[in-house]
N, C-alpha and C positions, 0 to 999 in steps of 0.2 A: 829693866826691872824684873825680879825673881817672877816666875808666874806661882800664883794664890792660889792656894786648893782653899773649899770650904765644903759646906755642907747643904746642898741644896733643899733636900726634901729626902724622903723615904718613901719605899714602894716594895709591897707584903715583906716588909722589917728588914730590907736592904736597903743599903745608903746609895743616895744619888748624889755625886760629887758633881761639883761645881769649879769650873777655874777660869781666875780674873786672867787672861793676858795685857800687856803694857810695851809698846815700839812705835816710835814717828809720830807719836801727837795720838794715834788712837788705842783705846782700851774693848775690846774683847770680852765679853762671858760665853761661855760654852757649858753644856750641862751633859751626863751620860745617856741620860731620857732622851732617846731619839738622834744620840750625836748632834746635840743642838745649838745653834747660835742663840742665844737669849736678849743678848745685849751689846750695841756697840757704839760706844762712844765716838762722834766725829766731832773737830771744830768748825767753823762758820768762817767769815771772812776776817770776822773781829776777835777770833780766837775762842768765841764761846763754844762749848761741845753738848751737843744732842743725841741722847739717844736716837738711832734711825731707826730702829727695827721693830715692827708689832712683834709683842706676845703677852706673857702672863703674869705673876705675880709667883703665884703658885702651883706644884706640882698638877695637883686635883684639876686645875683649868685647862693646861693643859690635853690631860685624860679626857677632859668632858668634852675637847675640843673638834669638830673637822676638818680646820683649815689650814692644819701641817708648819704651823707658823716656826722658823728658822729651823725645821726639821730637814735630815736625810734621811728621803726617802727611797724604796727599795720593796722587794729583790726587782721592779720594773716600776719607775717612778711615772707618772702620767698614765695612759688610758692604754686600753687592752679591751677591745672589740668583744661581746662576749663572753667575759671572760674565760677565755679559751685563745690556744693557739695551735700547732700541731707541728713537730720537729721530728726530723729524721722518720717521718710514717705514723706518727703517735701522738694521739693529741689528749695537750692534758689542759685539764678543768680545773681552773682558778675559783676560791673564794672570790664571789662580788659583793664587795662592799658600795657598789655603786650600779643596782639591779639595772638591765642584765649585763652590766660593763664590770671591769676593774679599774680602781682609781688607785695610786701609788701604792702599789705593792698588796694591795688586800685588807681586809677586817682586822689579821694581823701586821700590819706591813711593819718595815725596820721604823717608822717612825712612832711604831708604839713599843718598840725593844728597849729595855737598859742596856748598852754599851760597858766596854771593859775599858777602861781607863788608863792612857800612862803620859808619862809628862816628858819631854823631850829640852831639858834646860837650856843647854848651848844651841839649840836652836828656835827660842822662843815658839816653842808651841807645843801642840796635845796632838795626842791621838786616840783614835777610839774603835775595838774591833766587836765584831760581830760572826757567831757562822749560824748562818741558816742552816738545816739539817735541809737532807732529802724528801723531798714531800712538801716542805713546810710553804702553804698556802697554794697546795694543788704545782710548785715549780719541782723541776727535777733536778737532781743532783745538790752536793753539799758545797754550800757556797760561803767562804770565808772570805769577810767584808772588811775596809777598814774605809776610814777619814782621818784625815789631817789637818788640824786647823793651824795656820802660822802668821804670826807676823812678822812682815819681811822688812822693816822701819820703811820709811817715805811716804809711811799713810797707804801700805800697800798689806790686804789681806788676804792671804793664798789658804783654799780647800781646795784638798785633793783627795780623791775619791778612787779605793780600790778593789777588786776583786779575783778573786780567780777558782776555778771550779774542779770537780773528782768526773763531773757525767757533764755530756753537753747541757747548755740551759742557754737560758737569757739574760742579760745586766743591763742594767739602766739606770745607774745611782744618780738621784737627783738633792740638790738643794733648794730650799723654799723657805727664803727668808724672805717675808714683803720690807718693801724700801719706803719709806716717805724722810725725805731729806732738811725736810721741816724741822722733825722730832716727829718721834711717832704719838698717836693721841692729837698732834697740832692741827689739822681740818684734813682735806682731802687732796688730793693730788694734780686738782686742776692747773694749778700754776708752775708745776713741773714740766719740764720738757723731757724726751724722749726719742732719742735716734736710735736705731736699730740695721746694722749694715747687714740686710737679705731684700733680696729682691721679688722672692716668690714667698708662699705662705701654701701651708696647705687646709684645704677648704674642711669644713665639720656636717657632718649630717647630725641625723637622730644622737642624743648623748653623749654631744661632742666628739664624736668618734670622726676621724677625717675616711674623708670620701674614697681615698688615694689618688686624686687630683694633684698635680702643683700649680699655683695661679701664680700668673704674675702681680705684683703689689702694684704695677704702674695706674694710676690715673681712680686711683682706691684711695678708703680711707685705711687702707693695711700700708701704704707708701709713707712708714718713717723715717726715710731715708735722709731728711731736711732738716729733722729734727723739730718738729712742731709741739705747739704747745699742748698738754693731754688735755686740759677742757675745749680744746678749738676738737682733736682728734676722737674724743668720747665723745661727743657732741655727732662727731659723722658717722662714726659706726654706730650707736645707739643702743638700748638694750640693756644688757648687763654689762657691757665695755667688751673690751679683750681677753679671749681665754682662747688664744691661737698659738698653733709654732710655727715661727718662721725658717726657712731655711737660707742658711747662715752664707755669706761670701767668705771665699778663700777655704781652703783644703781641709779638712777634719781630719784630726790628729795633730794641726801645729794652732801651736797657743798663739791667739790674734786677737785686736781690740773689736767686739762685734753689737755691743752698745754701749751708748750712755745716758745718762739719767742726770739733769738739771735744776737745779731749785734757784732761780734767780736774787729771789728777795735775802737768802744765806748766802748766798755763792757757793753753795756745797755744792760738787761731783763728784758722780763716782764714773767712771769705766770700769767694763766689766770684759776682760778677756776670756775667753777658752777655747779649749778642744775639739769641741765636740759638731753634729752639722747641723744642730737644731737650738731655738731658745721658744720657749715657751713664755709669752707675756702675756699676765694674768692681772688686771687694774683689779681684782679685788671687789667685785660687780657683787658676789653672794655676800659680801659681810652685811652686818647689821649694826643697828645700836644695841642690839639684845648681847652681841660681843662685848664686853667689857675687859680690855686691858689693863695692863700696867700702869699704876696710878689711879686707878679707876674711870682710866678715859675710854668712853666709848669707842667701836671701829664701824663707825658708819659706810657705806657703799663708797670703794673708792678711796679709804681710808692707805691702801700701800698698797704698792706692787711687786708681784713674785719675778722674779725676771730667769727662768728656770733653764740651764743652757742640757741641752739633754739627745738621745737617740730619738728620732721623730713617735709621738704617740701610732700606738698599734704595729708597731714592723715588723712586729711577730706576724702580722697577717697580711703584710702589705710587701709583697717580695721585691719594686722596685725601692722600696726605704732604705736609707741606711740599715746596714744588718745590726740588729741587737747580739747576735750569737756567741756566746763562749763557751770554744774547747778547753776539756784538759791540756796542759801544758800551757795558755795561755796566760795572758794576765789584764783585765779590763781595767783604764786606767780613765780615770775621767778630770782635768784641772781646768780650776777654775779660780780665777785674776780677780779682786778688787782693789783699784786701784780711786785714794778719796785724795779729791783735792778742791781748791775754791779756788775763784773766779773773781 
């Protein structure tokens, strides 16, 4: 099917395009705001389709938003110690929009950027670019951005995430769309299950910042290796649930399946392949009911999960991490697999 432009919203009297995609049973919204997923229709065992994905309604919610809902985020997605890091002898100072840390990307980060738009026909998808100028948000160098959103039919949804840079810097494009397999708005996620193939995890001090520790997941309740159900597993870790990265099995840089996510009562799945040596699983612990999504349904704690595959939080400061760094002449390339099916 053709993919849909429309008209999402406006922002200081620029238009914020919108486009439906359609391949393999699933249907796709993307928006220019933030390179965003907005909507995505999956079917069930019995053929009905649900929206999966929290977010808004409207532009404005968005904006008024913290929780990066189906956003790309950027120019360094997750947390940054400090905010500060120091390359090649020089250390530059980040906007903290998350005192005294950085959270995806800064005050300004790409998930508060309009996006440039272009539609890619014969291959069922969109793309959407961005350049960060030098400086912008305390990062160095000029960093021109893109996303890709594509449907590949079989109920298989490829983002692909890229960069490349004029001055050395950092990259770390992340995606944050939370999942609840229900429909999003339908309760919380206790009845989903949740495998995640890493065997280590790394530990968080003060503001979530990791320690630079790697722990093993064995004999934890970070061992999702079994794929346990999330109210048995939020239940052992306690708190606010999950807001860890794991680090991932098998090689970074080849695209592999490294979780999945179950909803039994639909039979919906998804797997989730990528690149990259880190996933970041976020149950969603800070939403509230004071969130009001799409429909008008509340997102209460637990409401969906970000499952965010990414460079490990802080490696800017952490020199045994995977390295975040990108030269000129390089090109950062981040893919990432959804693949929906039922059970």
């Amino acid at each position: 099917m053709p993919i849909r432009s429309f008209l999402f919203d406006s922002l200081d009297g620029q238009p914020v395009e919108g486009f439906i995609l359609s391949a393999g049973g699933l249907e796709a919204t993307v928006i220019a705001h933030g390179a965003r997923l907005t909507r995505l229709l999956v079917p069930d065992r019995d053929g009905r389709r649900a929206d999966v994905v929290l977010g808004f309604d409207r532009l404005a919610d968005y904006l008024a938003s913290d929780a990066y809902f189906g956003a790309t985020c950027g120019r360094y997605g997750n947390r940054i110690g400090g905010a500060a890091f120091t390359l090649d002898g020089v250390r530059h100072a980040l906007s903290a929009n998350e005192p005294p840390n950085q959270l995806h990307g800064g005050v300004e980060g790409f998930d508060r950027r309009l996006w440039r738009a272009s539609v890619d026909e014969g291959a069922d998808a969109v793309g959407f670019a961005l350049v960060s100028p030098d400086g912008d948000q305390g990062y160095p160098g000029r960093l021109s951005a893109g996303v890709r959103y594509r449907l590949a039919g079989d109920g298989v949804l490829e983002i692909t995430m890229t960069a490349d840079t004029d001055r050395p810097t950092v990259a770390n494009l992340v995606h944050h769309s939370y999942w609840n397999l229900a429909g999003q708005g339908e309760g919380d996620l206790r009845d989903h299950r949740l495998t995640v193939a890493g065997g280590f995890v790394t530990p968080v001090g003060a503001g979530l910042i990791p320690t630079g520790e790697v722990r093993p997941v064995e004999g934890t309740p970070f061992d999702l290796r079994g794929g346990p159900r999330l109210g048995d597993a939020l239940a052992a870790v306690g708190g606010i649930g999950f807001d860890h990265n794991w680090c991932l099995d098998g090689p970074a840089g080849d695209l592999r399946p490294v979780a999945r996510l179950e909803h039994p009562p639909s039979g919906r799945r998804m797997e989730l392949s990528t690149d990259q040596p880190g996933l970041q699983v976020y149950t969603g612990g800070y939403l509230s009911e004071r969130v009001v999504g799409k429909g008008g349904r509340p997102y209460r704690p637990f409401a969906g999960i970000a499952l965010e595959s990414q460079r490990f939080p802080d490696s800017p400061n952490i020199g045994h991490f995977p390295s975040a760094r990108l030269d000129p002449g390089q090109s950062y390339e981040h893919r990432l697999r959804l693949r929906f099916s039922v059970d």
